[in-house]
KEKE-3310 file (N, C-alpha, C; in steps of 0.2 Angstrom, whole numbers, plus 5000, padded with zeros to 4 digits):
npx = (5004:5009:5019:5012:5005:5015:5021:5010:5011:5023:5018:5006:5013:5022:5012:5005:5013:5018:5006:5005:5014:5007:4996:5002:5008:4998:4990:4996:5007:5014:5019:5031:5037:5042:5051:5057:5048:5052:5065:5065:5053:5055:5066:5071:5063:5055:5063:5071:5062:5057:5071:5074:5062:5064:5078:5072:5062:5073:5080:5071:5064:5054:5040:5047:5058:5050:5052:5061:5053:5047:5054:5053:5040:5042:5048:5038:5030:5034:5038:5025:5024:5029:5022:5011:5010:5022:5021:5007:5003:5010:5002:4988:4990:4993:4987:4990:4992:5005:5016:5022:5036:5048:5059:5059:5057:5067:5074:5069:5068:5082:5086:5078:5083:5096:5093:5084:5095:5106:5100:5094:5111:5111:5105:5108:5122:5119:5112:5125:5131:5124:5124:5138:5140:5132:5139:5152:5147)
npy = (4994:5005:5009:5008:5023:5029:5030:5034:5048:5055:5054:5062:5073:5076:5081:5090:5100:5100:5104:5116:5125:5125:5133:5143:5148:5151:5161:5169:5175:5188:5192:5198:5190:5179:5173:5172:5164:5152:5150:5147:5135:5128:5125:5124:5119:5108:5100:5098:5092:5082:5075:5072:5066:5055:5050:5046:5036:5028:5024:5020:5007:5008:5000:4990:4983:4988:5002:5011:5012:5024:5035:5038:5042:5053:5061:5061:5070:5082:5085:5089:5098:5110:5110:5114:5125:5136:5130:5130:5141:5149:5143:5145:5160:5162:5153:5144:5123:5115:5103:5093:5095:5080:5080:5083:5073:5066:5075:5076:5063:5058:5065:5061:5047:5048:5052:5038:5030:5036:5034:5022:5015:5021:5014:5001:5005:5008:4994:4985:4991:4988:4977:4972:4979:4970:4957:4961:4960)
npz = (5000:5004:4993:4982:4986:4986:4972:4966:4971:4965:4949:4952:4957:4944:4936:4941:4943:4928:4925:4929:4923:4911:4914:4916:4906:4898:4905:4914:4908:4896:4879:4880:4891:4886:4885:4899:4904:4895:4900:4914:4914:4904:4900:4916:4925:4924:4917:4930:4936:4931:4932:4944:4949:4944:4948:4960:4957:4952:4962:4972:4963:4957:4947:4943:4930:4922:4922:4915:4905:4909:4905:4892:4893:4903:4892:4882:4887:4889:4880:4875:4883:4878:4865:4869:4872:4867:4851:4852:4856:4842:4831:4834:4832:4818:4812:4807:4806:4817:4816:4830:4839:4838:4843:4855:4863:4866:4871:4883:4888:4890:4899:4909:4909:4915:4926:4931:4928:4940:4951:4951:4953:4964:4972:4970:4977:4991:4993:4993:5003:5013:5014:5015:5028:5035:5033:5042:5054)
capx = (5000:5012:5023:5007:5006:5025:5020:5004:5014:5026:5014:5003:5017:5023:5006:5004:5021:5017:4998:5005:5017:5003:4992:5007:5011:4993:4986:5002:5011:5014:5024:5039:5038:5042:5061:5060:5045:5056:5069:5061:5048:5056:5075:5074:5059:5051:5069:5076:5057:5061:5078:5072:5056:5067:5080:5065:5059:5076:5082:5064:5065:5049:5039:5052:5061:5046:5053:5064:5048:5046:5059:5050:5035:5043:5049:5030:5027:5042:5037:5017:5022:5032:5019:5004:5013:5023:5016:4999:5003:5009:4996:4982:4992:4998:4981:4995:4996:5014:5018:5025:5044:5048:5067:5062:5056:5073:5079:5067:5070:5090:5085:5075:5086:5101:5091:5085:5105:5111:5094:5099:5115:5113:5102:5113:5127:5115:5114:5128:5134:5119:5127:5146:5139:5128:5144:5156:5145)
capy = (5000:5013:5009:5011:5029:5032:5029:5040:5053:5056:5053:5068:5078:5079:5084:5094:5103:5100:5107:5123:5126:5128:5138:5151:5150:5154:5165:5175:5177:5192:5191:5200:5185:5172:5168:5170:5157:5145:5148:5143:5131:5121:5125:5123:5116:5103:5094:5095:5089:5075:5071:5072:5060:5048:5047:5041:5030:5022:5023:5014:5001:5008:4998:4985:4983:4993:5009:5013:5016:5032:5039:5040:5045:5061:5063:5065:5076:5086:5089:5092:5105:5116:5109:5115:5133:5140:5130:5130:5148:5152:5140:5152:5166:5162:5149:5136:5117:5112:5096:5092:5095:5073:5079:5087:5067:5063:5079:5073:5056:5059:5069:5055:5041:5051:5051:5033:5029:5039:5032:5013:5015:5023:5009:4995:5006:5006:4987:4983:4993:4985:4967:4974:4980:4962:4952:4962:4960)
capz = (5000:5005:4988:4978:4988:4984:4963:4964:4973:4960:4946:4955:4958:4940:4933:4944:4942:4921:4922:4932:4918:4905:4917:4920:4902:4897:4911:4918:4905:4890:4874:4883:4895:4884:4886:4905:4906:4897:4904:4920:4914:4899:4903:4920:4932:4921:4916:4937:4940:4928:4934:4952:4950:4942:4953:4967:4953:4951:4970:4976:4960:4956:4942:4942:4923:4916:4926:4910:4899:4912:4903:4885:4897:4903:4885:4878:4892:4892:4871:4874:4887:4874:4859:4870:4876:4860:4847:4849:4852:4837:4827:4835:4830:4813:4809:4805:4812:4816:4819:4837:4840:4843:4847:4866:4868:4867:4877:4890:4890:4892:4907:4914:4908:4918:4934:4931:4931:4946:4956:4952:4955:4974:4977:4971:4980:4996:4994:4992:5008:5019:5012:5020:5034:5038:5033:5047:5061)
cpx = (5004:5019:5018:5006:5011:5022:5014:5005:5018:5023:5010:5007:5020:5019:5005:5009:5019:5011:4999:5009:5013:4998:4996:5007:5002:4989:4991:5005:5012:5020:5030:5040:5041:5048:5059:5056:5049:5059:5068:5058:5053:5065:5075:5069:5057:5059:5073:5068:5059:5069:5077:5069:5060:5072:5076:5063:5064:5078:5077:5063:5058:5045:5043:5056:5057:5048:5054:5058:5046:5049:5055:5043:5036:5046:5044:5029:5030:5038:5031:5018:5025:5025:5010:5005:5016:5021:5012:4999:5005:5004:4991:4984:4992:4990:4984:4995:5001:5013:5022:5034:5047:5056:5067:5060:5064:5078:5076:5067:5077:5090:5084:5078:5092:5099:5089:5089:5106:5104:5096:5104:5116:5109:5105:5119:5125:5116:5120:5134:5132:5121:5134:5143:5138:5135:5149:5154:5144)
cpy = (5006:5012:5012:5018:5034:5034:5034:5046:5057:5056:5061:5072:5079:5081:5088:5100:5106:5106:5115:5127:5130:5133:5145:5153:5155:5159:5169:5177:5184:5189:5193:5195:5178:5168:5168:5164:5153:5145:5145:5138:5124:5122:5123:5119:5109:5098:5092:5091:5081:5071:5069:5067:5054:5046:5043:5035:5023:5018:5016:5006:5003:5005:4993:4986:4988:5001:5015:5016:5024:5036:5041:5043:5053:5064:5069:5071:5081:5088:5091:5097:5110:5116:5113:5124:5134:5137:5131:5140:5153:5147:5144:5160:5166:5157:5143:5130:5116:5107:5096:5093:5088:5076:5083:5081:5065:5068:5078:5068:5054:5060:5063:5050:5041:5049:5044:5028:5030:5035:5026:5011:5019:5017:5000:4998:5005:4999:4983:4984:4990:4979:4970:4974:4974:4957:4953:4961:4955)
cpz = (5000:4998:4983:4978:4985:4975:4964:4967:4968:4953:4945:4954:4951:4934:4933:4942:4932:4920:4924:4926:4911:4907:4916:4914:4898:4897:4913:4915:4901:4886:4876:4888:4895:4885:4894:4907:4903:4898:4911:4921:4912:4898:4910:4925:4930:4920:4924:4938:4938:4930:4942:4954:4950:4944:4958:4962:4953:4957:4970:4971:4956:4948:4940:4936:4919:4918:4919:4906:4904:4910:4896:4887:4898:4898:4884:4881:4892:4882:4871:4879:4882:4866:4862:4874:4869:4856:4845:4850:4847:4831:4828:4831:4821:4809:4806:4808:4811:4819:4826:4836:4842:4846:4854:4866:4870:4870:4885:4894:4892:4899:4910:4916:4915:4927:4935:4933:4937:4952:4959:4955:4962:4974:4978:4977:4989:4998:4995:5001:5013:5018:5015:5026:5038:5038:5041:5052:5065)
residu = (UNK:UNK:UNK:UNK:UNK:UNK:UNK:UNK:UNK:UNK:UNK:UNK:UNK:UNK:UNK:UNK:UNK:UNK:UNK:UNK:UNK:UNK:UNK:UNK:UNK:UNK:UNK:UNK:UNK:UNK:UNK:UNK:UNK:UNK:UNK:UNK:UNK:UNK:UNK:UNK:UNK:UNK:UNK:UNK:UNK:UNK:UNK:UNK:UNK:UNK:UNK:UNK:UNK:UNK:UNK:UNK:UNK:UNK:UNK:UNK:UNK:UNK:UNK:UNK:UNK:UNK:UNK:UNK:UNK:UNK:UNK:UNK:UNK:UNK:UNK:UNK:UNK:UNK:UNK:UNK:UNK:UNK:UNK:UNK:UNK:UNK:UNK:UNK:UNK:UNK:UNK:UNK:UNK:UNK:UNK:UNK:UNK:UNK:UNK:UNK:UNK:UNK:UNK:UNK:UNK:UNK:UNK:UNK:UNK:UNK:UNK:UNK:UNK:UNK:UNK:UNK:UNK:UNK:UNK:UNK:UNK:UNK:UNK:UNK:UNK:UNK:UNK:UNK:UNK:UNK:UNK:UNK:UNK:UNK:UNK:UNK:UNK)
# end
């Protein structure tokens, strides 16, 4: 139960984190806005959110071997937060559809794979410390 919790926490929390993204971009912004929101949103909040989640995801083991797909996960997301903020803004603007940008799945997916990595690896290096420790005692 409290691992289920752990998973619908982080789930929650980078929705949340995503959904506020396109609120701020939407609702708070101006055209003279633009560079310091992605700077902040799509430069910086959204890929440490993604690196961050996904260290916890690899630490805890979360989703076993499917954890990895989380990565192509924060991808999509990480490319429908810029596709649904400056494209669609200038598709409204402009009357044009643009196709989605796929090469931020694979700026976000990098992000995630990174913390995936360093996650795994604290948790093996954990284990492998709590197996010395059991040994010496």
């Amino acid at each position: 139960m409290k691992n289920k919790l752990a998973k619908l926490i982080i789930v929650i929390t980078y929705f949340v984190i995503w959904a506020a993204a396109l609120i701020v971009f939407w609702f708070c912004i101006s055209g003279s806005d633009a560079m310091g929101y992605s700077i902040m949103f799509l430069w910086f909040l959204l890929p440490f959110t993604t690196f961050v989640l996904s260290i916890l995801i690899g630490r805890n083991d979360y989703w076993g071997k499917l954890k990895w797909f989380s990565a192509a996960a924060f991808g999509v997301m990480y490319m429908l937060a810029e596709y649904a903020t400056f494209s669609a803004a200038n598709m409204t603007a402009f009357s044009h559809i643009n196709s989605p940008d796929f090469v931020m799945i694979l700026s976000g997916g990098v992000v995630s794979i990174l913390g995936l990595v360093l996650g795994t690896a604290i948790r093996h290096y954990n284990s492998k410390e709590k197996s010395s420790i059991d040994f010496n005692a």
